[in-house]
Each structure stands twice: as structure tokens, then as C-alpha cells.
C-alpha positions in Angstrom: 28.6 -79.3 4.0 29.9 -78.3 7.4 28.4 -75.9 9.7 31.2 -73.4 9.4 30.9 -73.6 5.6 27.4 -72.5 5.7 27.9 -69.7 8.5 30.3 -68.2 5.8 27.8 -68.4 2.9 25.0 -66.8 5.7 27.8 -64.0 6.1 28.6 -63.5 2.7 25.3 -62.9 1.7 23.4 -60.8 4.5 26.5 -58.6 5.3 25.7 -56.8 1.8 22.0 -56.9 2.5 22.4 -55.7 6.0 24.8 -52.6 4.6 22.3 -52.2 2.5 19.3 -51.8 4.3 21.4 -50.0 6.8 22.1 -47.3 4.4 18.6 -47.3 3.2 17.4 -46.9 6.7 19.7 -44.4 7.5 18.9 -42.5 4.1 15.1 -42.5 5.2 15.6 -41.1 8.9 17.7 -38.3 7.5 15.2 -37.6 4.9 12.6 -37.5 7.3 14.5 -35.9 9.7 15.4 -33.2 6.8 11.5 -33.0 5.6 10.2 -31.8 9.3 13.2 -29.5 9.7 12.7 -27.7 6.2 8.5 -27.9 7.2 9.0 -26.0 10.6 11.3 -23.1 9.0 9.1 -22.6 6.5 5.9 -22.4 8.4 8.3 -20.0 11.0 9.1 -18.2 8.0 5.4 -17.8 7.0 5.0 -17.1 10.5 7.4 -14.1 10.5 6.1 -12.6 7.4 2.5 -12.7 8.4 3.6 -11.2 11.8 5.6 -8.4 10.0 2.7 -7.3 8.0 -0.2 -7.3 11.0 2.4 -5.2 13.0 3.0 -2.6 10.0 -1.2 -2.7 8.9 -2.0 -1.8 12.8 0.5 0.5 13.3 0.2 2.4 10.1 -2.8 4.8 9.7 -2.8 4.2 5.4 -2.5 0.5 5.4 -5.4 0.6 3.2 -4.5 2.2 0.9 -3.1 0.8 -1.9 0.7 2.2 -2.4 0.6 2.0 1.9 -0.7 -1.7 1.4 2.0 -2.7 -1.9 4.9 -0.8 0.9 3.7 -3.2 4.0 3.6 -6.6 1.8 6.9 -5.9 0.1 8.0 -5.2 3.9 6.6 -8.5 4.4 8.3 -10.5 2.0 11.6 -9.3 3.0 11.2 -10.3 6.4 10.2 -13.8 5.2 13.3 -14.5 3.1 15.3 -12.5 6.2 13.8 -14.9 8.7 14.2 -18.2 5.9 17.7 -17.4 4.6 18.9 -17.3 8.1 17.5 -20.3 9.3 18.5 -22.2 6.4 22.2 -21.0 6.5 23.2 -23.7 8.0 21.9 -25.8 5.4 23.8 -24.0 2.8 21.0 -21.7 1.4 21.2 -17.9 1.7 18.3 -15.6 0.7 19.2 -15.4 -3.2 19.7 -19.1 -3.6 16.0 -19.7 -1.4 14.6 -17.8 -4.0 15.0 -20.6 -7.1 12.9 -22.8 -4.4 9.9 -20.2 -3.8 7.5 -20.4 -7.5 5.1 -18.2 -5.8 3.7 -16.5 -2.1 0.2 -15.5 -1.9 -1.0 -12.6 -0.2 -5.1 -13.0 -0.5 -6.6 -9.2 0.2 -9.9 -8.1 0.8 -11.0 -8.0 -2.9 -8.3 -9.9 -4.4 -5.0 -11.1 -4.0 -1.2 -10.5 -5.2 0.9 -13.0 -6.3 5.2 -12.4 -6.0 7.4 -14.5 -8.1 9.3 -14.4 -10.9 7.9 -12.7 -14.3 9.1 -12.2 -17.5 9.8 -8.3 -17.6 9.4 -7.6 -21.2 10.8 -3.2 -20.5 14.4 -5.4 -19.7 13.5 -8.4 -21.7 14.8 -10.7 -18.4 13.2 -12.4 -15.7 13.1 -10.5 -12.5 11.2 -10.9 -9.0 8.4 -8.7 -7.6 4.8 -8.7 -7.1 2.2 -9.7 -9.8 -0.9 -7.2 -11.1 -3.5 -7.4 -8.6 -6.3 -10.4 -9.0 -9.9 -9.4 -8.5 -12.2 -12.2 -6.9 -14.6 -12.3 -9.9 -16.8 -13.6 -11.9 -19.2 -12.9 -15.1 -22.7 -13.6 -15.5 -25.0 -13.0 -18.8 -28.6 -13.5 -19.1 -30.5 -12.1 -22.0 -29.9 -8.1 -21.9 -27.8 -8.7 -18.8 -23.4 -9.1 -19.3 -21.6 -7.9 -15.6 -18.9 -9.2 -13.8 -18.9 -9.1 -10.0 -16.2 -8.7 -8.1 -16.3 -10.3 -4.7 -14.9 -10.1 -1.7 -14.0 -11.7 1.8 -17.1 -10.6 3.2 -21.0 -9.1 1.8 -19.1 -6.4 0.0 -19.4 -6.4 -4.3 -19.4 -4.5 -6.9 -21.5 -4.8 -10.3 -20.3 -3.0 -13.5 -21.3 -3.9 -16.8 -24.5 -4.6 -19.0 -27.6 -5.0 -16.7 -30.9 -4.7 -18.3 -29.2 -3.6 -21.4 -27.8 -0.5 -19.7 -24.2 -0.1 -18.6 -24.0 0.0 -14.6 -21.5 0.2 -12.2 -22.3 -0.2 -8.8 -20.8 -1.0 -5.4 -22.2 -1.6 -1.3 -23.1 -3.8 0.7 -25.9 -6.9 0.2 -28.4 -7.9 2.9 -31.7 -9.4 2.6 -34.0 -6.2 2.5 -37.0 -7.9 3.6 -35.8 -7.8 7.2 -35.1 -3.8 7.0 -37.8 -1.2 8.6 -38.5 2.3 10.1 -35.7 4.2 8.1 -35.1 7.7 10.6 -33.2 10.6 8.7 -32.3 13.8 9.9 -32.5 16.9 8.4 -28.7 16.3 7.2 -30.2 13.1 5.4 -27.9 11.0 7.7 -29.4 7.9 9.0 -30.2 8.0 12.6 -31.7 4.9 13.3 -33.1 1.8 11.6 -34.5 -2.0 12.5 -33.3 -4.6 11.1 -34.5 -7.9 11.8 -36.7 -6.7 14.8 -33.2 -5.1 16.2 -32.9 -1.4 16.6 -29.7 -0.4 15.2 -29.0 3.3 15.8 -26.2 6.2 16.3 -23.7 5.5 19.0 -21.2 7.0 21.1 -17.9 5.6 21.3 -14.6 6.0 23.0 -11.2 5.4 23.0 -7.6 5.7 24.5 -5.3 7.9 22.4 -1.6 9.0 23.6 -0.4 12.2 21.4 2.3 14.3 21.9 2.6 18.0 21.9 4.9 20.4 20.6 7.0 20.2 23.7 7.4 16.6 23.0 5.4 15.7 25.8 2.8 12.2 25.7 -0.7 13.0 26.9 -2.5 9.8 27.1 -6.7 11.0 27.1 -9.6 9.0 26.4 -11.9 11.0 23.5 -14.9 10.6 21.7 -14.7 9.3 17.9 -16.2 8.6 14.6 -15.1 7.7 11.4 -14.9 9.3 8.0 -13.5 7.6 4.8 -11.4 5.9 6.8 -10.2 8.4 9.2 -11.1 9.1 12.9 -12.1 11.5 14.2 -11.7 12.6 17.6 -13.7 15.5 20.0 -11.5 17.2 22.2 -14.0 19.7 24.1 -15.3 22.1 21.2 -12.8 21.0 18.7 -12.1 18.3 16.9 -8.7 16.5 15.5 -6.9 14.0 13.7 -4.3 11.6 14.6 -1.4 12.7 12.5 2.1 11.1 13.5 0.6 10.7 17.0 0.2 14.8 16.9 -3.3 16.5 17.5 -4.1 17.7 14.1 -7.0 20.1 14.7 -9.7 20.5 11.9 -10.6 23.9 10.5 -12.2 25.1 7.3 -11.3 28.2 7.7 -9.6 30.3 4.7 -11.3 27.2 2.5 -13.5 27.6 -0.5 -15.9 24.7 -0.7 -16.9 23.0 -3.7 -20.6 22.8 -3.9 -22.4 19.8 -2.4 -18.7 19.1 -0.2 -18.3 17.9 3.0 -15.7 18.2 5.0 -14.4 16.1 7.7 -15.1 18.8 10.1 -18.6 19.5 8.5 -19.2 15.9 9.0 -18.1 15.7 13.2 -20.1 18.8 13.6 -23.4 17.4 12.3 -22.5 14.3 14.2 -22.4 16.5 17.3 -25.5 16.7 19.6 -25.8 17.6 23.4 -22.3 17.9 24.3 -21.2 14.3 22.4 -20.1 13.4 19.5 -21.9 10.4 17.7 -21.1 7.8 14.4 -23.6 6.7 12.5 -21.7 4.1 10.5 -23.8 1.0 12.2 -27.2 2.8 10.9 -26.1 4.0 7.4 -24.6 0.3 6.6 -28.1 -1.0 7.0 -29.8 1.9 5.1 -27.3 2.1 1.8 -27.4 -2.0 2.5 -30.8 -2.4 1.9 -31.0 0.5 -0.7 -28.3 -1.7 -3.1 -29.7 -4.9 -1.9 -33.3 -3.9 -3.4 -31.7 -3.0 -6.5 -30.0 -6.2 -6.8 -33.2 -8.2 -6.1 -35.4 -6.2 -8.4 -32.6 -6.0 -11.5 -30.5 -9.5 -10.9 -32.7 -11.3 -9.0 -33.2 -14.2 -11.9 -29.5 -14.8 -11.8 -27.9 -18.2 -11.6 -25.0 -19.7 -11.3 -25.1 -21.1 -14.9 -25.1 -17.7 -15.9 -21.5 -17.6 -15.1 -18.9 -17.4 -18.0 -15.6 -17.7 -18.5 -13.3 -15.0 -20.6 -14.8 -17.2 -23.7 -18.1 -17.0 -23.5 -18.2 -20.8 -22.4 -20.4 -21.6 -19.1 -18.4 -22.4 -16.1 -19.4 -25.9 -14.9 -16.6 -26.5 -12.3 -17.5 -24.7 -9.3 -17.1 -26.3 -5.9 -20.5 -25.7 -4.7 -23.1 -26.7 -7.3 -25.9 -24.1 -6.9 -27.1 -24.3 -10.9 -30.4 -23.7 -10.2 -30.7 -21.5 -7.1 -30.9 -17.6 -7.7 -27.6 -16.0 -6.4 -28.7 -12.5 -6.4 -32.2 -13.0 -5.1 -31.7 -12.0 -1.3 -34.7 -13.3 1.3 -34.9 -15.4 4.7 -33.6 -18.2 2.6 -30.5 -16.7 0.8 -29.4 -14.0 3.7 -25.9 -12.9 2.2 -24.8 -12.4 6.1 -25.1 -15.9 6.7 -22.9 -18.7 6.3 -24.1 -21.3 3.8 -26.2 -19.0 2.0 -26.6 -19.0 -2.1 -25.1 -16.4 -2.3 -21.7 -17.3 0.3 -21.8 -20.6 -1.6 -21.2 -18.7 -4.6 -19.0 -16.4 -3.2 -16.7 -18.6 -2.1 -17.2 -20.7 -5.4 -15.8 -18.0 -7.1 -12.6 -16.9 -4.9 -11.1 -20.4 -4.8 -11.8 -20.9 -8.5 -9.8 -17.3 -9.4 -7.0 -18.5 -6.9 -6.6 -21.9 -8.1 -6.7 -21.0 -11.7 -4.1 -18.4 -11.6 -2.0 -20.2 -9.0 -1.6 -23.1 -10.8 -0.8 -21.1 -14.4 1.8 -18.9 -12.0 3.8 -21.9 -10.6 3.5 -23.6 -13.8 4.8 -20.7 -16.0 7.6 -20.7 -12.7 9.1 -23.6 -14.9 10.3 -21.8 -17.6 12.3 -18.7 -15.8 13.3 -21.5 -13.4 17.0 -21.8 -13.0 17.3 -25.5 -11.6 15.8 -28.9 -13.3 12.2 -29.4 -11.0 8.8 -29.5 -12.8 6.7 -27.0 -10.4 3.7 -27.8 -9.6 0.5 -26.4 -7.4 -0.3 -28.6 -4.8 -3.9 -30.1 -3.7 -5.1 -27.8 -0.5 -7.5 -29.7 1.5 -10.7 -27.5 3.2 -9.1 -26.8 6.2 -6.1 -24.5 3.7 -9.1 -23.2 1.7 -10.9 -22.4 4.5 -8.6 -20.0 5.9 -7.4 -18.6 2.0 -11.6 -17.9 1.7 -12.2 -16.2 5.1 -9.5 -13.9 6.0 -6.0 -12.2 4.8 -3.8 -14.9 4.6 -0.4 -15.7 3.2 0.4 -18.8 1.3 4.1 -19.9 0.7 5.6 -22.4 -1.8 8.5 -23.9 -1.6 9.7 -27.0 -4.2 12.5 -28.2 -5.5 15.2 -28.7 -2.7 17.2 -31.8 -3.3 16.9 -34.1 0.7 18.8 -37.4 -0.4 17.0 -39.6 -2.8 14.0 -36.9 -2.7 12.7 -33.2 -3.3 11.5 -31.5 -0.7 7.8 -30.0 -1.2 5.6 -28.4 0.5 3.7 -25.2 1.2 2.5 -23.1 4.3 -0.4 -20.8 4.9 -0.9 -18.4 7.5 -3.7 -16.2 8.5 -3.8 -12.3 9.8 -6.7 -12.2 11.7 -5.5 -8.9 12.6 -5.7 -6.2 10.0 -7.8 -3.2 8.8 -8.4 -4.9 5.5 -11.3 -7.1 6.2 -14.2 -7.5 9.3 -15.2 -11.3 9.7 -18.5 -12.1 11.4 -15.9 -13.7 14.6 -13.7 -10.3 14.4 -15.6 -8.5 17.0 -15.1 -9.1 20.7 -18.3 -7.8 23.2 -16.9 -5.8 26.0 -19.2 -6.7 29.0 -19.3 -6.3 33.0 -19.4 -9.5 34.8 -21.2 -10.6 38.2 -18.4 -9.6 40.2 -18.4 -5.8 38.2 -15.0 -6.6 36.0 -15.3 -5.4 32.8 -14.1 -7.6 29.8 -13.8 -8.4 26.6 -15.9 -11.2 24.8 -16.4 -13.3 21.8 -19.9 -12.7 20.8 -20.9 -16.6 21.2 -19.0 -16.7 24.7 -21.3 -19.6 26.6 -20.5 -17.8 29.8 -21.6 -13.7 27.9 -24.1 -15.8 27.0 -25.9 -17.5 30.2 -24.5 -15.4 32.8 -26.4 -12.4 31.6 -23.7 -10.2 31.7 -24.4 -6.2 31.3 -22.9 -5.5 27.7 -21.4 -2.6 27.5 -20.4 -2.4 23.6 -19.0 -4.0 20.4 -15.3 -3.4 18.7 -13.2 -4.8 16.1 -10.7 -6.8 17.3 -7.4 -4.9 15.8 -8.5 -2.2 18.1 -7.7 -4.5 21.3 -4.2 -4.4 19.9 -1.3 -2.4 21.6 0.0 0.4 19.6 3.8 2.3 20.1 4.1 5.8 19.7 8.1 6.9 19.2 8.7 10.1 21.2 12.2 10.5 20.8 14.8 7.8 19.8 15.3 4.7 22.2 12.0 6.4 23.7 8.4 5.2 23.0 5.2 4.9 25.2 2.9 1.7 24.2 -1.0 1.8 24.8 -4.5 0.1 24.1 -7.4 2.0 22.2 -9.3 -0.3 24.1 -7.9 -1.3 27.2 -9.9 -4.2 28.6 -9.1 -7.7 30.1 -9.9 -10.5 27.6 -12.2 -13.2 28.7 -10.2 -16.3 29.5 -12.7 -18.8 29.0 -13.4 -17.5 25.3 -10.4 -15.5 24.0 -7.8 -17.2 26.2 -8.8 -20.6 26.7 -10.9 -20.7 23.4 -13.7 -23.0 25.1 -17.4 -24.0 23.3 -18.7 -21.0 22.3 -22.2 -20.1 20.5 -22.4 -20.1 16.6 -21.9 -16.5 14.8 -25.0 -17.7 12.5 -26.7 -18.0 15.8 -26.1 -14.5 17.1 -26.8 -12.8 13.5 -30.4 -14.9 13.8 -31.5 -14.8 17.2 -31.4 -18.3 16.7 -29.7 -19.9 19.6 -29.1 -23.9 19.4 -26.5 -26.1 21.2 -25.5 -29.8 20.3 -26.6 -32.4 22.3 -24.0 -35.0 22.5 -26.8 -37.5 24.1 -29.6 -37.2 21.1 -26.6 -36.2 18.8 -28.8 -33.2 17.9 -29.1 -29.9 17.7 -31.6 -28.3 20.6 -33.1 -24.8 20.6 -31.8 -22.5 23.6 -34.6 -20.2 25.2 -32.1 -16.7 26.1 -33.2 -13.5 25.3 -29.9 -12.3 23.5 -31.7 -8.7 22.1 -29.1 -6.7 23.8 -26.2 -8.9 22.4 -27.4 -8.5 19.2 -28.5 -4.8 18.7 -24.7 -4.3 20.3 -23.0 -7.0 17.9 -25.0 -6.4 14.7 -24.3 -2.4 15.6 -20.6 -2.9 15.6 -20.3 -5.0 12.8 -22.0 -2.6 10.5 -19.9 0.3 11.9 -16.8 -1.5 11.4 -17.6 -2.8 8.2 -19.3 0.5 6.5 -15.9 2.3 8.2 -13.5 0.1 5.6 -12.0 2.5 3.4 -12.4 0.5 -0.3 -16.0 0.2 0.8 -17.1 3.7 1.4 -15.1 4.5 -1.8 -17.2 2.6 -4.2 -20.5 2.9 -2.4 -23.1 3.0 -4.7 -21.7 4.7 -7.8 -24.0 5.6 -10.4 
């Protein structure tokens, strides 16, 4: 055969392959290509929504409240199909057509979580979008006499109602380990005025912030005033009086003209017993340690026995499927070993246990039951987090996003996104305090409690805040005119808050424990720093800013 002859064959039979593979090749880049585009508009969709509801949580006095709270996520949600539908357009999807993509978002709460989506409404016998009931984070135990559920939350909040030594209970606080509480001080009021725990003197503080309000004139007065807290409502000192922040408008408290119910106390009551030389003080830090270690010894001497194989499902089976297998270990039984306000405690282990079980089990039946109101042909499914997606889900408000379904060449397009709000006046982690502290050089800053440079430098500490109250907040004068200011106006430390560099465990600071990792001996080597002041400051504040959380001081301790 001649050469030519076989160059033809050659060409007749690789052209086709070439084309092929060509096409193939092509196929794949767009798909790619289209996979990473539809990724990053969904995660700055996610991004958008998250954004929308930390702006509307800080800026609005109610936000936890529940109707307040429902207002700000359905807010939320609009802005994420606003922001998706108009990123997509030039893909061809508007915001209705999105929507047969989306089987569920996620909002995870302090105590629970929503999830929107479509249900089946049976008042107009269709399906129709909107949010979900509201999902508790809990669990039920029985043992013997004892049948409860718990409801958990993102933090060492629960609350206990059912069948507990026979007897029907329903109770609610904060859970500590006792043991390490001392020297109760009361006043004649019966509010707590100091207390130790853990060798640390926690007692009543003074604190201050920035406040701009405006008169009836319509004139902003920005002042610096004296505050405390009561359910969920500062209060502010301004000379012999005392006010609210209503609308940015000095709301002066009187109870005059006002018949009180017996046993009442009013907000202005409460500021006035608060009030002592001149200055007004909160007790928030003390009394979380006190009604803590009240409710915690109840716990230990009633469900102290209780294990994790005492949990049951809505059958009466035994759950065996947690993620953290504590069987044996006694979830309720609080001591040095099982300190609820450590991380990796029983009782966290279980805790968490029981969040990510309630959100993966109703998840997966929401996007699953997505399949039957769905109007295009794509089995929904719930994907596989890994621990870094759990990690934020279990440990803060978050928002988790879904999208599935959308035809890219050869493929469907699926993925998911989740976003955390580390900002918000729903939930106080252990790292959502910053230290405000004067350096060597006299500037005043703000820290995060494990900063190496708070830590060694033996900077003067000054106080303790939750982080939301860092954040700037508008007040609307007049339209096209608003004033902006900071509660707490302080530079934030670069090397910590900025620059996010090694910093000191949390576990650490709540201990008095600290340890750094030696890269050498590739272990972990006890520090010798007296951090007392950091942690009479830091475990202070986060008492305050937890016992302050308006869910919490509603339930406390109900009989």
C-alpha cells in the first residue's frame, strides 16, 4: 500500500476522533467553567442574605423577638433571591424560575432553626413557598420515673420540661459545674452582688457607652451614659433620670400615675436599686453565676444518672446514631470533668450530638419531600457536610443554601453554601467577646481574649464586650440625613482582630490553664502568666452578655 493511501486511512479515522474529543473537551471546560461561576454566585448570594440579616438584627432593637426575628429572615431571603436572580440573569434565570432550583435554606437560631421552601398548604390545598414551623434542638431522655425532653441550644442554655422523678417539671437557665461556685453576696433587694467562681471574683460593674439621640427639635446629641440591662432592654442614666432608646429618642422612665401589681418590678424600679454613689451598676455577670449554679445543682442532684442511652426517639426506640458516642458517661452530671463551659465536655459532646442529628434528620426529609411539589425532573437530595460545614451550623447563626437541579451541558449543577453571622444579638460564643485594653504606648484597644500580645505584654485591661457592640450603628434624622456611631468606639487590635495571628485557646482563658504548642517537642507546654485580671474581666462579660439574652431571662427557672 502506498504511503499516501495510508495517510488517508490515518485521516479518515482520527479527524472523527479528534472532533470528537474536541467537543468533549470543550464540553468539559464549559462545564467546569459553568460549575465555579454558578458556585461563586451562590456563595455571593449566601453572602448577601447573611449580610442583610446582621445589618437588620444590629440595627433593630427587637430582633429577638420572635415576629422581629420571622420580619428580618424573610427580609433576608428576599435579598438572597434579589442578589441571585440578578446575577443569574444573564444565564437566563430570574428570581421565580431560581426558585424550582432552591429545595431548602437554613437559617440555624439560637434554640432552633427555620427551614424555607416549598410546603404543601393544606388551607389552599397547593404548594406555596415560605418558612417552615420552627425546629427545637432536642432531645428525649427516660430513665425509670424520669421522661423529659431537653431542648438545647448554641451555647450552655437548656430547658427541661417533662416527667423528672415522676413529677412534671419545666425548667430553664443556664448549666455550670457548681462545684467551682462560692461566697454568694446578696443585697437587701436579693440581687446578687458578687460571687467566685473558680477562684475568680465576679461582681457588679459599671459600664458605658456612646449613644447619639435626637431631640424634639430634631437635633443629634451624641453622649456617653451609664447602662444596664433588663429583659433585654438598656437602660441608660442620664444625671438623676433614667431612659430608653426608643427610635433613637430619649424615652424617660416614670412610674408615676401606675398601679403596680404586687411583687412587680419595673424597669425603673430595677435602675434605681442598681444605683449606688452617683453610678449606675449591672449585675447581669453575678446573677448568671448565681441562677447558674442554683439550676446546675438541681440538674446534678435530680438528672445526674442520665446517659446518653437514655435518649429516645418519637417511638420509644433508643437513639444509637449520634456522632459522638458518650453511652456511658453521665450527660447531666456537671464537675471538673464534665464543665458544660468547656469545649469537649459530656455534656458539649452531647449537645452538639443532638443539634446535627435534629438538622440532618429534618433536612434530609425537607429536600426529599422537595421532590414531590417539584416542578422539574431532578431527584433532590441532601448533601454530605464535612466538619468544617457542621462546625459552623453547630457554633453560631448560620445560613445554609441549596441549590440542585440546573442543567450545565451533560450535567446538573449541585451544590450548597453556608454562611455564618458572627454578628447578632441571638447567641454569645465563648470567641464573641473582644477585651478592651491600654497598651505600652497608652492606646486603648480592642482584643481577642487569647491575643498572644494582651497576653504577654501585660497590658492594663480595661473591660469586656460583646462583639455586635463594636459595630457601627445609623440613626436617620431626617431623609437623605443620618449620623453613624460606635457604642464602643475603640481601635481593634491588628495583630488579633485584623491580622488574625496565633492566639491563646478560649478553653485556656475559661481555665486559667494556659498551654502553647511546641512545634519542636510537637507538644503541648504549660505557660506560667498570671491572667486573674483577664479572666475575672472575660468571664464577667460573658455572663453579663449571656444572662442579658432576651429568650434566656424569659424562661429562667420556671417552676
Amino acid at each position: 500500500m502506498k504511503l499516501q493511501h495510508i495517510a488517508i486511512i490515518f485521516v479518515i479515522i482520527i479527524l472523527p476522533i479528534s472532533l470528537v474529543l474536541g467537543e468533549y473537551i470543550a464540553s468539559q471546560i464549559d462545564t467546569i467553567y459553568l460549575q465555579t461561576m454558578y458556585s461563586q454566585k451562590l456563595q455571593d448570594a449566601t453572602y448577601d442574605a447573611i449580610k442583610a440579616f446582621q445589618l437588620n438584627t444590629v440595627n433593630n432593637k427587637y430582633s429577638s423577638v420572635s415576629d422581629s426575628k420571622i420580619r428580618d429572615i424573610e427580609a433576608s431571603i428576599s435579598t438572597f433571591y434579589n442578589s441571585l436572580g440578578t446575577a443569574m440573569g444573564a444565564s437566563g434565570y430570574d428570581q421565580d424560575s431560581l426558585k424550582d432550583y432552591i429545595p431548602a435554606m437554613v437559617y440555624t437560631m439560637y434554640d432552633g432553626y427555620y427551614v424555607y421552601g416549598k410546603y404543601f398548604n393544606y388551607e389552599i390545598n397547593q404548594y406555596q413557598y415560605g418558612l417552615k414551623p420552627y425546629i427545637y434542638y432536642s432531645c428525649r431522655y427516660r430513665s425509670g420515673a424520669d421522661d423529659f425532653v431537653v431542648n438545647y441550644t448554641l451555647d450552655n442554655s437548656i430547658t427541661i420540661y417533662g416527667k423528672v422523678n415522676g413529677e412534671y417539671v419545666t425548667k430553664s437557665g443556664y448549666v455550670i459545674n457548681p462545684n467551682l461556685v462560692t461566697n454568694i453576696v446578696k443585697d437587701s433587694n436579693g440581687y446578687a452582688q458578687s460571687v467566685i467562681y473558680d477562684g475568680i471574683l465576679i461582681e457588679r460593674e459599671i459600664l458605658e457607652e456612646q449613644l447619639i439621640t435626637i431631640n424634639d427639635e430634631g437635633v443629634a446629641t451624641r453622649g456617653k451614659y451609664q447602662y444596664t440591662k433588663y429583659n433585654n432592654q438598656k437602660i441608660y442614666k442620664d444625671g438623676n433620670r433614667y431612659f430608653i432608646n426608643s427610635s433613637n429618642k430619649k424615652a424617660y422612665l416614670t412610674d408615676e400615675g401606675r398601679k403596680l401589681q404586687a411583687g412587680e418590678v419595673t424597669p425603673l424600679m430595677y435602675a434605681e436599686r442598681l444605683t449606688a454613689n452617683g453610678n449606675l451598676y449591672s449585675n447581669s455577670g453575678v446573677e448568671y453565676y448565681v441562677q447558674a449554679y442554683e439550676f446546675s445543682t438541681w440538674i446534678n442532684n435530680n438528672l445526674g444518672n442520665i446517659k446518653q442511652k437514655h435518649a429516645i426517639d418519637s417511638n420509644g426506640n433508643t437513639i444509637t446514631n449520634f456522632v459522638s458516642n458518650t453511652e456511658e458517661e453521665k450527660i447531666f452530671n456537671f464537675s471538673a470533668k464534665n464543665n458544660p463551659l468547656v469545649e469537649g465536655s459530656t455534656f458539649n459532646e452531647n449537645r452538639i450530638s443532638v443539634i446535627r442529628k435534629t438538622i440532618e434528620t429534618n433536612l434530609s426529609v425537607a429536600i426529599a419531600n422537595y421532590n414531590s411539589g417539584s416542578s422539574i425532573t431532578y431527584k433532590f437530595e441532601m448533601p454530605i457536610f464535612n466538619e468544617s460545614d457542621w462546625d459552623k451550623l453547630l457554633n453560631n447563626i448560620s445560613i445554609a443554601v441549596f441549590m440542585q437541579g440546573i442543567p450545565i451541558k451533560a450535567k446538573y449543577f449541585n451544590s450548597y453554601c453556608i454562611i455564618t453571622n458572627d454578628k447578632n444579638e441571638e447567641v454569645v460564643a465563648e470567641d464573641g467577646i473582644y477585651v478592651i485594653a491600654q497598651n505600652d504606648k497608652g492606646t486603648i484597644e480592642a482584643h481577642e481574649p487569647g491575643c498572644e500580645h494582651l497576653v504577654e505584654n501585660n497590658y492594663n485591661i480595661l473591660g469586656s464586650y460583646n462583639i455586635i457592640d463594636f459595630e457601627r450603628q445609623t440613626v436617620v434624622i431626617s431623609e437623605n440625613n443620618e449620623v453613624h456611631y460606635y457604642p464602643k468606639e475603640y481601635t481593634k487590635c491588628y495583630k488579633c482582630i485584623v491580622n488574625a495571628s496565633v492566639s491563646y485557646e478560649i478553653n485556656d482563658i475559661i481555665e486559667g490553664n494556659l498551654k502553647r504548642y511546641n512545634i519542636n517537642t510537637n507538644n503541648y507546654e504549660q505557660i506560667n502568666k498570671d491572667i486573674t485580671k483577664l479572666r475575672k474581666i472575660y468571664l464577667t462579660a460573658l455572663g453579663r452578655e449571656r444572662y442579658d439574652l432576651y429568650r434566656t431571662n424569659g424562661y429562667f427557672n420556671v417552676e
